[in-house]
C-alpha positions in Angstrom: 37.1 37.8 12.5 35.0 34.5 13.4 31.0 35.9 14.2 29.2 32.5 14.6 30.4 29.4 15.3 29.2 25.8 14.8 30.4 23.5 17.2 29.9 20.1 16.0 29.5 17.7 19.3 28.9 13.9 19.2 29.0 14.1 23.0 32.4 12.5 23.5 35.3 13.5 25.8 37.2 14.8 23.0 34.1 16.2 21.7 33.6 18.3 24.7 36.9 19.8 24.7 36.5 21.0 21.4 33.3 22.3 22.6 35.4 24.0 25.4 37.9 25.6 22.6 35.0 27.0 20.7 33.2 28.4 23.5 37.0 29.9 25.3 37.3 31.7 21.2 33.7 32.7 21.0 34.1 34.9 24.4 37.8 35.8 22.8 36.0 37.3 19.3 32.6 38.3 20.8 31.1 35.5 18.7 28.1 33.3 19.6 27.6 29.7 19.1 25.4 27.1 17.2 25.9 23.4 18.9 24.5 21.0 16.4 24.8 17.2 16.5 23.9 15.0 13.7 21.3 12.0 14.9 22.3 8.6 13.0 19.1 6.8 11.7 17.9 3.7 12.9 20.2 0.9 10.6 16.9 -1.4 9.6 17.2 -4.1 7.0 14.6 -3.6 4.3 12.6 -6.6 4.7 12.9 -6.8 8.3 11.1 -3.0 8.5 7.8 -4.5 9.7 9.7 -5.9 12.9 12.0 -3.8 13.6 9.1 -0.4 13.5 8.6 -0.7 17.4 12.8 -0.6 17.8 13.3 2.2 15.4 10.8 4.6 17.4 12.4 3.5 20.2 15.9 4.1 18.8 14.8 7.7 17.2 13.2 8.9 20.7 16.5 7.8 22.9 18.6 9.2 19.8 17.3 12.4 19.9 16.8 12.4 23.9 20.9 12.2 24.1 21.7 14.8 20.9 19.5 17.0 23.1 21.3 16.5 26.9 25.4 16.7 24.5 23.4 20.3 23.3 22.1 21.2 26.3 25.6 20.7 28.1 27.2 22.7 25.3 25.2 25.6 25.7 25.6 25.5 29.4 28.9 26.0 29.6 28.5 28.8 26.8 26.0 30.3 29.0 28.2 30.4 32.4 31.5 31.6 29.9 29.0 34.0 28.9 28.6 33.4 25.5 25.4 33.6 23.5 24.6 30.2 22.1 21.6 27.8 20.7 21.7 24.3 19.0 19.8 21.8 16.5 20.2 18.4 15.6 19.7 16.7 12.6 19.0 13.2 11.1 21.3 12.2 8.9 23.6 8.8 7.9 26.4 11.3 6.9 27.0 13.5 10.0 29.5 15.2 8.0 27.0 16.6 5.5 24.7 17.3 8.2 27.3 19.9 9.7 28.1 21.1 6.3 24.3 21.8 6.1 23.8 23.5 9.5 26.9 25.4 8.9 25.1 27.1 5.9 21.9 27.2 6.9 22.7 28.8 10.4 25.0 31.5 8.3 28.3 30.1 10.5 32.1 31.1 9.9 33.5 28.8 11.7 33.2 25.0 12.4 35.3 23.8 15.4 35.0 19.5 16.0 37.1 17.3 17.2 39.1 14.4 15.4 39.6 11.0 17.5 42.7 10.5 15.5 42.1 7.1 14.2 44.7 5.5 12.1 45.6 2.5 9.4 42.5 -0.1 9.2 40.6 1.8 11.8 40.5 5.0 9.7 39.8 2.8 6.5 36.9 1.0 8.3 35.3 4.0 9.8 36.6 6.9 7.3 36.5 10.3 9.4 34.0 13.0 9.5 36.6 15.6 10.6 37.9 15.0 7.3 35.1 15.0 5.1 34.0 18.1 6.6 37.0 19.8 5.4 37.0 18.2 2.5 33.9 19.1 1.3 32.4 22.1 3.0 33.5 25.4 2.2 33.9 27.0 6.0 36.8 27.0 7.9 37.8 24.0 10.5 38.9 23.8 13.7 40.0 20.4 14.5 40.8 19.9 18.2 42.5 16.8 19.5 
């Protein structure tokens, strides 16, 4: 059925059970795994760029520090389960088309993530990449809560 499957992690409690779904259905199907998690760029003001350069390398170095330790622990637990799994992170505003992205380019069938079930102004506010994902890629989602 499934072969390869992106797990989408932003490093989150929920987020790691999803990761724990994904890994229990990759040893299930024989599958291996691709943990990805999109970066967020540094939010700079245009004309404040000049001050904020020092912050922004700071930002981008610690960013990509932590997208690498939520990977790492991924394929950890892949790797005791037993399942075959590597990772990549991305920068990108729109995590949602950064999974999309991965999804395609790492020739995945599946993409397991979690949803933190936000609701009413919260959801409105923030918007969800769970459902954008679905929305507007064109693999199948898992959505764990």
């Amino acid at each position: 059925m499934f072969q390869h499957i992106l797990i989408a992690t932003d490093g989150s409690p929920l987020s790691q059970r999803a990761a724990d779904t994904a890994i229990a259905l990759a040893k299930t199907l024989g599958a291996r795994l691709y943990a990805f998690h999109a970066v967020m760029p540094f939010p700079a003001v245009a004309y404040f760029a000049e001050m904020l350069l020092a912050s922004q390398t700071q930002y981008t170095e610690a960013a990509i520090e932590q997208a690498r330790r939520y990977l790492d622990h991924v394929c950890q637990h892949a790797k005791a389960a037993g399942v075959a799994s590597e990772s990549g992170f991305t920068v990108n505003a729109h995590p949602h088309e950064a999974i999309i992205a991965a999804a395609a380019e790492q020739h995945c069938d599946l993409i397991v993530m979690a949803s933190h079930g936000r609701h009413g102004v919260e959801r409105a506010l923030l918007g969800s990449e769970t459902h954008r994902t679905i929305l507007y890629g064109d693999v199948p989602v898992l959505v764990c809560r």
